[in-house]
C-alpha positions as CSV (number, residue, x, y, z in Angstrom):
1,X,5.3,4.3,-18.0
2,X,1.8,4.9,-16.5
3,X,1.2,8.6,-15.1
4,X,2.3,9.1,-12.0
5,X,-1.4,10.3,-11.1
6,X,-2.5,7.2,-11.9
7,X,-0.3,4.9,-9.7
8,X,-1.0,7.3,-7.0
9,X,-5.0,6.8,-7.6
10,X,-4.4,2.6,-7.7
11,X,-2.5,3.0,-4.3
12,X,-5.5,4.7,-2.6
13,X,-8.0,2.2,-4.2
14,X,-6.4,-0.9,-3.1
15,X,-5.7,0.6,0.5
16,X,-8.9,1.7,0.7
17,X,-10.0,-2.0,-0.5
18,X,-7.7,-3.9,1.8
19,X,-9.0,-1.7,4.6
20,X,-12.9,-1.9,3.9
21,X,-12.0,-5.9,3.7
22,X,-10.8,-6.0,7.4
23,X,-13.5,-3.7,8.5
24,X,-15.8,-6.2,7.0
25,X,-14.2,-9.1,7.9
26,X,-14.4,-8.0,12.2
27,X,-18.1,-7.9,11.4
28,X,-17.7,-11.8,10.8
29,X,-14.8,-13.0,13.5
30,X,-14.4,-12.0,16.3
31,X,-11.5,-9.1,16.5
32,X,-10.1,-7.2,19.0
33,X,-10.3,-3.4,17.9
34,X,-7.3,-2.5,19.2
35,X,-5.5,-5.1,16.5
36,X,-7.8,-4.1,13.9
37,X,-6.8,-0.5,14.5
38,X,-3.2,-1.4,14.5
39,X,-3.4,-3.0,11.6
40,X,-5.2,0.0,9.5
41,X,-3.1,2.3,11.2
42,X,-0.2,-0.1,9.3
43,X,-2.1,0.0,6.1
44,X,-2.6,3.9,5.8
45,X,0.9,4.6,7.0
46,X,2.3,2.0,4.4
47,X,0.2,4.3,1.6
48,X,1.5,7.2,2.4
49,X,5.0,6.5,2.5
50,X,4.5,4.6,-1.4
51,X,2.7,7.9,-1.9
52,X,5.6,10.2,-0.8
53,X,7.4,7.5,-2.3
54,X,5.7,8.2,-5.9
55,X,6.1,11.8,-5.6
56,X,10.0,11.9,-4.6
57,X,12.1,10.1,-7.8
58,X,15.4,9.9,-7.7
59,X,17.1,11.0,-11.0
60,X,14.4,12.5,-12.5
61,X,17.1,13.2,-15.8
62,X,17.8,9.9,-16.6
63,X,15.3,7.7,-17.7
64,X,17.0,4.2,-16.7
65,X,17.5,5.5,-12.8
66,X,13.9,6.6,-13.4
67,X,12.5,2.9,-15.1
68,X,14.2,1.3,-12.1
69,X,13.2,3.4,-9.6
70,X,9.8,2.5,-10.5
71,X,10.4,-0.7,-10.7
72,X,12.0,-1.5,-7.6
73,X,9.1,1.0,-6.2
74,X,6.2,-2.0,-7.4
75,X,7.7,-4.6,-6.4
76,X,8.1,-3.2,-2.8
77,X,4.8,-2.0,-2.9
78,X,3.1,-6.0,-3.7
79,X,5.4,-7.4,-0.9
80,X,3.9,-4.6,1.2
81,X,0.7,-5.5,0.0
82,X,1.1,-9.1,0.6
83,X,2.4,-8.8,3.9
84,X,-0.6,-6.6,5.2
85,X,-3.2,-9.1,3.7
86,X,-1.7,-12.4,5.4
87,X,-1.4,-9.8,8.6
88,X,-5.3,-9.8,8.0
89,X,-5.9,-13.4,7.5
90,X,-4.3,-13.9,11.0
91,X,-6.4,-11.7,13.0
């Protein structure tokens, strides 16, 4: 299993990437702020709950609750992901 540190590090660089990308991408269409705010509002809060998330495992004994914990932890984080970057296509 990858440090902790360093899943916490690649969840701030890809929020920070998705939300740079919808910065850039109001310079291009036309956007109403107050969606684009919404949606980076959405983006930061979803960090820091995977964040508090990462910090918080459950059964930290026993390394199966652990390994699936973590699991179930990425998967939820790409749907996440996914869901905030077809939020952005649509603006």
């Amino acid at each position: 299993m990858a440090s902790r540190r360093k899943l916490k590090k690649t969840i701030h660089y890809i929020t920070s990437e998705l939300v740079t990308e919808m910065y850039v991408m109001s310079l291009f269409k036309k956007i109403e702020e107050e969606k684009l705010d919404n949606l980076v509002d959405k983006t930061i809060n979803t960090k820091d709950e995977f964040i508090s998330r990462v910090n918080h495992v459950d059964g930290k004994k026993d390394s199966k609750i652990v390994k699936s914990y973590f699991r179930k932890l990425r998967t939820d984080w790409l749907t996440a992901i996914e869901n905030l970057v077809e939020e952005a296509k649509a603006l």
